[in-house]
N, C-alpha and C positions, 0 to 999 in steps of 0.2 A: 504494500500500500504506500509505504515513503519513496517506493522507486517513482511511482505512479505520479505522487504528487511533485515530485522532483522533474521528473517530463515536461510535466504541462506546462509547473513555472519558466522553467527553461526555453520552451517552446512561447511563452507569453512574452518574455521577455526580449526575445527574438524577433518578434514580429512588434512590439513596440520600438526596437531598437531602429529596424525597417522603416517603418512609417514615419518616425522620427526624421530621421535621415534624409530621403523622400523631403518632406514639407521644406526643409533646410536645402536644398537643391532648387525646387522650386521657387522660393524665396528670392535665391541670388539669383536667378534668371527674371526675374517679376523687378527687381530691383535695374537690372542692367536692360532691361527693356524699356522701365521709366527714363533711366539715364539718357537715352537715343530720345524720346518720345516728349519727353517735357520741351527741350528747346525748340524741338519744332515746332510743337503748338504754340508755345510762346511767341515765336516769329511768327506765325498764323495770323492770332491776335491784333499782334501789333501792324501785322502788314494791311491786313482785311480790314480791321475794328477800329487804328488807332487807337490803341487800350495797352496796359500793360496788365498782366494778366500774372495771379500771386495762387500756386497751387496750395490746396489746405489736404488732397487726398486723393488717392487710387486706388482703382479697382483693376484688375487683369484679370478676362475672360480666359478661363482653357483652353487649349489651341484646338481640342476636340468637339466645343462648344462657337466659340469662332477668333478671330483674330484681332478682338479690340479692347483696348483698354479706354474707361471710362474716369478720366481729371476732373478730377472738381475741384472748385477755387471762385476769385471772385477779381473784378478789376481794382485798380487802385482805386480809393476815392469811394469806391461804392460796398465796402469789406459784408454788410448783409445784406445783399444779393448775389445769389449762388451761379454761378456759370457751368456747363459742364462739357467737358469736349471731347469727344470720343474720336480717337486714335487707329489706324489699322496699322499694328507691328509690323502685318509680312509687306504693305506697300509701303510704309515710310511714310503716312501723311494725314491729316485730317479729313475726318469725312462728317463729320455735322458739331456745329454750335449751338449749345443749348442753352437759355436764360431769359431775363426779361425782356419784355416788349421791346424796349426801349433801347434794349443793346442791342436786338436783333437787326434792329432796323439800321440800325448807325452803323449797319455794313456798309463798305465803300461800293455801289454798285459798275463803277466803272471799272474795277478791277476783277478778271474772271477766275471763277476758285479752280484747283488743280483738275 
């Protein structure tokens, strides 16, 4: 019966040490992702919006779920209203801005997005 229970801890341990491991890989590719992903949105911002654009947070999709990471942040000057800009990792570029009325509109229309 102690071999028994020697096993399984063994075996729990093992697979905690796994998944552990796992999230800690994941992490530092989620991180070196943002790293690529933030300046260009920023230059986005400020190319498109005029705005200088302050991240507070990200989210990264699984690449099996799809390929965007979701920034959220806020421009200078306006710190509570939320912005949010969603990133495609595998093209390199933005692909929609999300926020109030008021910043949406104060896109530069004469400049065409990518």
């Amino acid at each position: 019966m102690k071999k028994a229970i020697i096993i399984i801890l063994s075996f729990i341990t093992i697979i905690a040490i796994l998944v552990g491991g796992c999230s800690v890989v994941s992490s530092v590719k989620n991180k070196k992702k943002m790293e690529i992903a933030l300046p260009i949105s920023v230059k986005y911002i400020k190319e498109y919006y005029n705005a200088d654009f302050v991240m507070t947070d990200y989210f990264v999709n699984s690449g099996y779920i799809n390929s965007t990471i979701f920034i959220d942040g806020y421009i200078k000057g306006h710190e509570y209203e939320n912005i949010t800009i969603t990133y495609n990792y595998k093209k390199y570029e933005v692909t929609n801005v999300m926020g109030p009325g008021w910043f949406i509109q104060s896109r530069n229309p004469k400049i065409e997005a990518p």
